[in-house]
N, C-alpha and C positions, 0 to 999 in steps of 0.2 A: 634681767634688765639689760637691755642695749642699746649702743647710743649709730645710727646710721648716719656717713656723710657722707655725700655723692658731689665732685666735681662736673659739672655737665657744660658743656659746651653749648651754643645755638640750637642745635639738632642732634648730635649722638652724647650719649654719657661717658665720659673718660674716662674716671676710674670711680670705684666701689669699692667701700671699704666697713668692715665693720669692729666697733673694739665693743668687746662682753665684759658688762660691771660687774664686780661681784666673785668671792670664791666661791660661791655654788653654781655660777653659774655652766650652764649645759656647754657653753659655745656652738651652737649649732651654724652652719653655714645655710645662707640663705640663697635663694634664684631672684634674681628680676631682670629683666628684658633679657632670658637665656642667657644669662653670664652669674656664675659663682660672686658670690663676695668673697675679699679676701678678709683674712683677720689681722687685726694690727695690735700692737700695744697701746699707740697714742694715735690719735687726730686732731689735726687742728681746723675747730670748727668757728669760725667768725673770727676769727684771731686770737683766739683761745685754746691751747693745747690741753684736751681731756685725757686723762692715761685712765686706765682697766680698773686701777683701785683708788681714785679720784683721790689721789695724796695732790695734784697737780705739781707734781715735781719734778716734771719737762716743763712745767710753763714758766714754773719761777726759774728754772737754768737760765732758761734760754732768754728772759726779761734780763736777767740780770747781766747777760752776756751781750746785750745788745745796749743797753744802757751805759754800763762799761765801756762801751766803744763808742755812744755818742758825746760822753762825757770828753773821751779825748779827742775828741775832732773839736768839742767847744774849745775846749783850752788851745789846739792848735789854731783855730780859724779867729781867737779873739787874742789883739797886743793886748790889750788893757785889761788890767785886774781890778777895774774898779767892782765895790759890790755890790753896786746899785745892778749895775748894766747882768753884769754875771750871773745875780738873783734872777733878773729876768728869764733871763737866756736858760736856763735853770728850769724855771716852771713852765717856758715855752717847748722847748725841743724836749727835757728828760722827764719831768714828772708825770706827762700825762704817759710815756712808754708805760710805767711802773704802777698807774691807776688803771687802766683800762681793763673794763669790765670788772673790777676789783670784785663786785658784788657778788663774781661766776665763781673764783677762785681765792678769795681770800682765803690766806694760808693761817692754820691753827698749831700748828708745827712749827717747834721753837729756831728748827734750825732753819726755815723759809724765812721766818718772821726775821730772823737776826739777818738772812743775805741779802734781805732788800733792804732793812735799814743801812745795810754797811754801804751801799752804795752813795745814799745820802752821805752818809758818814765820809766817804771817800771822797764827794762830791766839796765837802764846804772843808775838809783836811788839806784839799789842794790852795783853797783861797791865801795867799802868803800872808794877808794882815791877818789871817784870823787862826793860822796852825798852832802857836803856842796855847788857845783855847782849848777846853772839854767842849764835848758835841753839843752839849744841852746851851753852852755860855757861844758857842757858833750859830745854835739853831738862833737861841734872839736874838742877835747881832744881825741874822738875815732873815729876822720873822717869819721863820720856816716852825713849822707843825711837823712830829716825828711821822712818819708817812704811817704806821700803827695805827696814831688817833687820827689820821686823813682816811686811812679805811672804814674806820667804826663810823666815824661822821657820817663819810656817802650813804653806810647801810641804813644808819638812823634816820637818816634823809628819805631815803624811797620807803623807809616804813613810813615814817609821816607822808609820804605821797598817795603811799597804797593805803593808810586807815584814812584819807580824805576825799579817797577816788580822784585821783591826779591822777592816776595810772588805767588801763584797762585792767588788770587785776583785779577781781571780786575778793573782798577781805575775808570772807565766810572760807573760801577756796583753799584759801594759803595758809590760815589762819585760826586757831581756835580761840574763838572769842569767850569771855568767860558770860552765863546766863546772866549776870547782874549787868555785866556792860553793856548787854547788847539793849538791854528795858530799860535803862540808865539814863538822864537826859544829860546832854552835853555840859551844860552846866551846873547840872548836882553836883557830879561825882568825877573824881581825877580818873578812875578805874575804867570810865566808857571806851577808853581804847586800850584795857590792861589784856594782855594776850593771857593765855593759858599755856603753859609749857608743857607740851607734848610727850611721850615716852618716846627716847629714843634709841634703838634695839642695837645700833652702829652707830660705831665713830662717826664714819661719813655722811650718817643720816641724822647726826648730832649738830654738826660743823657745817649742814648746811644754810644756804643764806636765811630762811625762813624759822630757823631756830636758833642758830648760834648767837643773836642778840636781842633775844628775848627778855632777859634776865635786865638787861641793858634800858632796853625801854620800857620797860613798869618800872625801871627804879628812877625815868626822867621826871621830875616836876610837870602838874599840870599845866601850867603857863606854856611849856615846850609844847606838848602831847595836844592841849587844845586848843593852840593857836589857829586864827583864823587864817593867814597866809604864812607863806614860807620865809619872809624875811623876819616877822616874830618869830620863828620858830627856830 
């Protein structure tokens, strides 16, 4: 399995590169327009850092190191500690660094999961009314969600997009549907969108978006699962 990303410019292609998934994999080197590819450990593809053994453990670095430093430029470019304004400022410029594409890369690895929380963590530690708090008596004070269940949320979200076809995604595709669900009428049965959980032979092919919160939404209430629009849901 390989993942190709070609920077190309108007008219020539600038670089070539290729990273090979997998310990079995061959790495072979490939041709296109007469030039080699080269092999990489990591690419970042759409703003997404992929590495060889999709731990994404370049992506969370480097979020986290980026975030860290937008965090201090907010506290320098803002006098005021109010935590109204702050909150904002918060969800505008830093949360969306630390969501983006969450779906591509959410991390299942304890020690991913703990370095983005600590950023939050880091982020509402600074607020001076609220330092002598624990994080969870900080998070409601600024009606902040631990950024953990802000990941699970979005997934749970584009599952309900893609079992309602909101999405170009064919649910049959991504998806194994159980025979009872699929002959099931929407409003018999809670089960019409119960997934079937897959075997999964690797970690990575465990922990991907299509299976890791499987368990998750068969266990949502029907009211969630067959809701007509997204704002019941």
């Amino acid at each position: 399995m390989l993942v190709l990303y070609v920077a190309a410019s108007s008219q020539f292609i600038k670089d070539l590169c290729v990273v090979h998934l997998g310990a079995n994999n061959l790495c072979d080197s490939y041709n296109f327009n007469n030039r080699t590819t080269e092999c990489a450990d990591s690419i970042r593809d759409l703003g997404v850092i992929v590495d060889s053994g999709l731990t994404f453990d370049p992506h969370v670095n480097n979020v986290g190191s980026k975030v860290y430093a937008r965090i201090a430029m907010l506290f320098r470019g803002f006098s005021t500690r109010n935590i109204t304004l702050l909150r904002r400022a918060y969800i505008t410029y830093v949360r969306p660094i630390l969501e983006y594409a969450s779906s591509v890369w959410n991390p299942h690895l304890l020690k991913h999961i703990n370095a983005l929380e600590r950023v939050q963590r880091h982020f509402t530690k600074r607020i001076t009314v609220l330092r002598h708090l624990s994080y969870e008596e900080r998070l409601a004070c600024l009606e902040l969600d631990t950024l953990e269940c802000r990941r699970l949320e979005a997934e749970l979200t584009l599952y309900y997009k893609i079992m309602h076809n909101l999405t170009l995604w064919p649910i049959d595709r991504y998806f194994n549907m159980s025979v009872h669900s699929r002959h099931t009428h929407l409003t018999e049965c809670r089960s019409y969108f119960n997934i079937s959980a897959a075997f999964c032979g690797t970690v990575a092919y465990q922990n991907n978006f299509f299976h890791r919160c499987v368990s998750c939404w068969n266990n949502l209430p029907s009211a969630a699962t067959n809701a007509t629009y997204m704002k019941l849901f």
